[in-house]
C-alpha positions as CSV (number, residue, x, y, z in Angstrom):
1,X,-285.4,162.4,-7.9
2,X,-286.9,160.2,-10.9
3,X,-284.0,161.3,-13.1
4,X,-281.7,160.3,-10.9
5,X,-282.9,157.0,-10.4
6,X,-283.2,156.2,-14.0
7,X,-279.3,157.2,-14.7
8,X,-279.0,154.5,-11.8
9,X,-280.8,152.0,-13.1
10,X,-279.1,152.6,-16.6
11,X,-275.6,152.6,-15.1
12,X,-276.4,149.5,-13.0
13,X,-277.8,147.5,-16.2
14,X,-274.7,148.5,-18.4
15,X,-272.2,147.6,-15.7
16,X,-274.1,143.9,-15.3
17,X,-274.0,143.6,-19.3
18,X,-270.3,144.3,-19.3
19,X,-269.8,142.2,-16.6
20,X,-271.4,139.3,-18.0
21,X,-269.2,140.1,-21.0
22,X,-266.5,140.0,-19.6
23,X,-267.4,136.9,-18.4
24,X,-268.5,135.1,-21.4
25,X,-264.3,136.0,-22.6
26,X,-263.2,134.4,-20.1
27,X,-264.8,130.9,-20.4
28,X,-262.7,128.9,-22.0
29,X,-262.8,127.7,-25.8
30,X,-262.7,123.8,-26.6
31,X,-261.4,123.4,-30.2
32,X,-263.2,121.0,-32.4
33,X,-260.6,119.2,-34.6
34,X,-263.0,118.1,-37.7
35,X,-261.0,114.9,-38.2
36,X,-261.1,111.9,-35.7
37,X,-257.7,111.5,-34.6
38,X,-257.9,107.9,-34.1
39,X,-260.2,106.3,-36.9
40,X,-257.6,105.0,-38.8
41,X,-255.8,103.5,-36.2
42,X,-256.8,99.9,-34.1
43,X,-259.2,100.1,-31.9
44,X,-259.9,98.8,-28.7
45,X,-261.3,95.2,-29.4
46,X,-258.1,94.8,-32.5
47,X,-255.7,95.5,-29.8
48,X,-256.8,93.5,-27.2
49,X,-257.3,90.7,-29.2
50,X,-253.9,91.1,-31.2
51,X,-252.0,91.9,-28.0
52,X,-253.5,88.4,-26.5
53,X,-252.7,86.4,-29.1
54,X,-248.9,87.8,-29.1
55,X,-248.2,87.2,-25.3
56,X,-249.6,83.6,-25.8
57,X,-246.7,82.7,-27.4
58,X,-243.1,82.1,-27.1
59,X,-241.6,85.9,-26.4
60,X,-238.5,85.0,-24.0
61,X,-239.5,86.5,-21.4
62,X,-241.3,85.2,-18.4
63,X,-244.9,84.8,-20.1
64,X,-246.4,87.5,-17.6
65,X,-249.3,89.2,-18.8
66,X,-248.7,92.8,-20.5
67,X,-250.3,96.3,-21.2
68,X,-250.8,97.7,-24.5
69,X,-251.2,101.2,-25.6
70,X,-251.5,103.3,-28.8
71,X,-251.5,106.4,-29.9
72,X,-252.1,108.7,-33.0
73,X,-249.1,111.0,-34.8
74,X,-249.9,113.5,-32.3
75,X,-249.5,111.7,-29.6
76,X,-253.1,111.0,-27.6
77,X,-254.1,107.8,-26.6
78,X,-256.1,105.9,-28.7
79,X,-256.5,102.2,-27.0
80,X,-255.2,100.7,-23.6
81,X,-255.5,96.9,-23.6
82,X,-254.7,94.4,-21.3
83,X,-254.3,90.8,-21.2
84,X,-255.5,88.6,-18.0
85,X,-258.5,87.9,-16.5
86,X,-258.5,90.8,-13.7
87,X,-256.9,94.1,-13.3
88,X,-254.0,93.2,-11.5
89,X,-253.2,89.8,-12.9
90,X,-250.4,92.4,-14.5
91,X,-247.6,94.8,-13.3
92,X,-249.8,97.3,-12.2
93,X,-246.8,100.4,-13.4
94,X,-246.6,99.0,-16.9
95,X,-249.8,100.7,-17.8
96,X,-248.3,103.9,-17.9
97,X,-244.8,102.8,-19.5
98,X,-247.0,101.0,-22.2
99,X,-248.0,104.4,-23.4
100,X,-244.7,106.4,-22.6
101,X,-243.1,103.4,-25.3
102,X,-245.9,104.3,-27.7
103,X,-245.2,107.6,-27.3
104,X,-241.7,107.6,-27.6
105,X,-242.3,105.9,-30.9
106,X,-244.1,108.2,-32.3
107,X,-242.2,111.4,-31.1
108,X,-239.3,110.4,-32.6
109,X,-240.3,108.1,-35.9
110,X,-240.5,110.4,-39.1
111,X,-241.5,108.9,-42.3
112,X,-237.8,108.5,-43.5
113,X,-236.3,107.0,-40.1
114,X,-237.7,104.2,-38.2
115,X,-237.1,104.1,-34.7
116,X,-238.4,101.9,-31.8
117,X,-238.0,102.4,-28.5
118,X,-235.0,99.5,-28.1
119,X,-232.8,101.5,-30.9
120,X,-233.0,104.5,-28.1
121,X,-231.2,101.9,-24.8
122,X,-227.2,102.7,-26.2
123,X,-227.5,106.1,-28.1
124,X,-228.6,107.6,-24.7
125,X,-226.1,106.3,-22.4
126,X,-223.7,108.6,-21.1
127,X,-221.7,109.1,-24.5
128,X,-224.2,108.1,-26.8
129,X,-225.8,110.1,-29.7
130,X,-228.8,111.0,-27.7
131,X,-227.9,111.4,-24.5
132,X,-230.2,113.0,-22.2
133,X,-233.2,112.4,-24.5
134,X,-234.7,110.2,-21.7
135,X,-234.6,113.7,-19.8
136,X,-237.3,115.0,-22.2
137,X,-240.5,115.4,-22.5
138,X,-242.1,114.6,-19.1
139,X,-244.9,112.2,-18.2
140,X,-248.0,114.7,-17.2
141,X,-248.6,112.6,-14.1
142,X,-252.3,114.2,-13.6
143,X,-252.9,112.8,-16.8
144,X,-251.1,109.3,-16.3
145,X,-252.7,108.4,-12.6
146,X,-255.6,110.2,-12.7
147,X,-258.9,108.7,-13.4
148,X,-260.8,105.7,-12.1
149,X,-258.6,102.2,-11.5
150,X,-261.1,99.6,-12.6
151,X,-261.6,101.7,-16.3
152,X,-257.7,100.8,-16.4
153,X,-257.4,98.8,-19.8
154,X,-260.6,99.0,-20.9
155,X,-262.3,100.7,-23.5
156,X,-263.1,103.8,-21.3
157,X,-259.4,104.0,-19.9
158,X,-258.9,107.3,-18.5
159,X,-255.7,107.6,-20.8
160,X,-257.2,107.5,-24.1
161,X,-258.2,110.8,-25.9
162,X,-255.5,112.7,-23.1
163,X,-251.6,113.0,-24.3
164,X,-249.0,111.3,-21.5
165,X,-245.7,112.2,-22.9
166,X,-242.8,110.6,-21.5
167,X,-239.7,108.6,-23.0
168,X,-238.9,105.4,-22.5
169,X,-235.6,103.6,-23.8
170,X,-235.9,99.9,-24.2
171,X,-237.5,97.7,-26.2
172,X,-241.6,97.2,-26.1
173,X,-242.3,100.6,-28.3
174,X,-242.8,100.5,-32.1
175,X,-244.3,103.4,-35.0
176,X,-247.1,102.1,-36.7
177,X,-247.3,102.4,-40.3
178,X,-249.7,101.7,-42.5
179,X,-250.8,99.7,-45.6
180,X,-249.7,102.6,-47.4
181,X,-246.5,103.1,-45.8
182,X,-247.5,106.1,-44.1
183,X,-246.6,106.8,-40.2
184,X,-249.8,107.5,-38.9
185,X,-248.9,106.6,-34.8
186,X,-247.2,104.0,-32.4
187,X,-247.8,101.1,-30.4
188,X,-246.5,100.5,-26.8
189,X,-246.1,97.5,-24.6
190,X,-244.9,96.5,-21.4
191,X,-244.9,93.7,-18.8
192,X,-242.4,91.6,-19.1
193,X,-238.9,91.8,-20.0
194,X,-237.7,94.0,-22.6
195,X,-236.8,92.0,-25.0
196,X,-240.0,90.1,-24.4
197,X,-241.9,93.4,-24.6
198,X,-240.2,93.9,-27.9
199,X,-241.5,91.0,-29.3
200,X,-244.5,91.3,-28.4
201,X,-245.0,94.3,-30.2
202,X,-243.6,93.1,-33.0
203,X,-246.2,90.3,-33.1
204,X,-249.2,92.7,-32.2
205,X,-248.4,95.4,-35.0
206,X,-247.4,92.7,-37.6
207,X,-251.2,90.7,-36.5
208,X,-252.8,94.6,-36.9
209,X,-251.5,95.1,-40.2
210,X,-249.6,98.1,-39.1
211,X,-245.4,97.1,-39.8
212,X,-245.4,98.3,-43.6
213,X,-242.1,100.3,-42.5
214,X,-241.2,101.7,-45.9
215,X,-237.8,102.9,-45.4
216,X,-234.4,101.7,-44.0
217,X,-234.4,101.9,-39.6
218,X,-231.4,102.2,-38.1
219,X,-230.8,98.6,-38.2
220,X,-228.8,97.0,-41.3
221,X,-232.2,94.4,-41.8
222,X,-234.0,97.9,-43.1
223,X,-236.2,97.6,-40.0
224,X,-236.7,99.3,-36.7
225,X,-235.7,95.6,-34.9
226,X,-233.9,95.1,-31.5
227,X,-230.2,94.9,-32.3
228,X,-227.8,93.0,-30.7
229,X,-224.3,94.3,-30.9
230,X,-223.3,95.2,-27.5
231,X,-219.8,93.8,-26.6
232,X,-217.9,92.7,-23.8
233,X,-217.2,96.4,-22.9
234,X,-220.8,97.9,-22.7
235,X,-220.4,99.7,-25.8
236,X,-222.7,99.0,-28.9
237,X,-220.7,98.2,-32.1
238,X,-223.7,100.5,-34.2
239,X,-224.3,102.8,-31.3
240,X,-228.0,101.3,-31.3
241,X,-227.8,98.6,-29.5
242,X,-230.0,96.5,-26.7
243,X,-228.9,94.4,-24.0
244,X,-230.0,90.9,-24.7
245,X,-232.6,89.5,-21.8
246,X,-233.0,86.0,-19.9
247,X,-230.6,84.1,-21.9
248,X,-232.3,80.9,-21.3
249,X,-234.9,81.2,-23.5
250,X,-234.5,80.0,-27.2
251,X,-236.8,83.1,-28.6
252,X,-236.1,86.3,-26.3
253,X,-233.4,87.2,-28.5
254,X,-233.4,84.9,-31.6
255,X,-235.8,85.5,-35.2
256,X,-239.6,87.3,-34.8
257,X,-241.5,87.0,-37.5
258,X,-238.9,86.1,-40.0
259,X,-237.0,88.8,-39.3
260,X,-233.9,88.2,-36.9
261,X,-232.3,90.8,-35.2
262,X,-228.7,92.2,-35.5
263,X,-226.5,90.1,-33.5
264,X,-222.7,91.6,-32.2
């Protein structure tokens, strides 16, 4: 009788050891990347106060306030900014276009080939080069609305660290390169019109230090600029152009920076 209690004790202990083996295997494994992903990029307080001092100025659009967003070369969210006093002084659904432009930016900017996110508007119409690219690469929705509302745009935004995905095709979305020249992410920002957007991220990655674009864009001024060359037809003369926005204005689609863009 004692014999046969002991082989049931040992069976029982071996078949909770395996068990909790088997167990262990299945927890999952965090990878540790050695490198911080976003050290070398802006961080919160520089984008804020760059983005601010951008939308204060004359952009051609409707002077609304705007979202910012950046992201590394591999896509996760670095920063989300805001301008305005409160959380909803903005369009509350350009927080998550802010950081679909910055990652359509990034996704498809290389170190030889400049592209922002106003080149994409023509070479993805029906026709165009790079039709049905707006098709790819989803926004992960638990990822873009999840998380609590008033950490929206601050420092602790649920976005930042997480990757979004999406693609967006006009203007507000522009690679970031470095002093050295090297493509080391993108910046994104929305709120306005387009072409307001667009220069507005023009003037925040020029004020971070982030527009040393070493090679030519797609655009003949060696940049990765809005381009206006659409014509009477619909049909961009380069196959890269953007519509022009709220023609009123003197600076929505005139010189930023010094650097005009390519009229029709």
């Amino acid at each position: 009788m004692l014999k046969k209690l002991s082989f049931t004790a040992t069976v029982l202990a071996l078949a909770t050891t395996c068990g909790s083996a088997i167990a262990d295997n299945k927890k999952p494994v965090t990878p540790v990347d050695p490198t911080p992903t976003c050290k070398d990029l802006p961080n919160f307080a520089s984008l804020a106060a760059a983005l601010s001092a951008a939308q204060a100025q004359d952009n051609g659009g409707f002077a609304l306030n705007m979202w910012g967003t950046i992201v590394n070369r591999d896509g996760e969210v670095c920063a989300v900014a805001k301008t305005g006093t409160n959380r909803g002084d903005q369009w509350p659904g350009s927080r998550v276009i802010s950081a679909q432009k910055a990652n359509t930016a990034n996704a498809f900017s290389l170190p030889g080939l400049a592209l922002s996110t106003a080149n994409l508007y023509s070479a993805v119409q029906p026709g165009g080069s790079l039709f049905g690219l707006q098709e790819s690469n989803p926004v992960d929705t638990t990822v873009a609305y999840g998380g609590v509302s008033k950490k929206f745009g601050t420092v602790n935004d649920p976005l930042v660290g997480r990757r979004i995905g999406g693609v967006n095709v006009f203007g507000g979305g522009l690679a970031l390169y470095n002093a050295s020249g090297t493509l080391v992410g993108a910046i994104g920002v929305s709120g306005d019109s387009s072409c307001a957007d667009h220069n507005i991220a023009w003037r925040t990655r020029h004020a971070l230090g982030f527009d040393k674009v070493p090679v030519t864009g797609v655009a003949p001024d060696k940049s990765d600029n809005i381009i206006f060359d659409i014509g009477a037809d619909g049909k961009s003369v380069g196959g890269w152009g953007h519509p022009t926005c709220n023609a009123n204005s003197a600076t929505a689609n005139t010189t930023v920076l010094g650097v005009a863009p390519i009229a029709k």
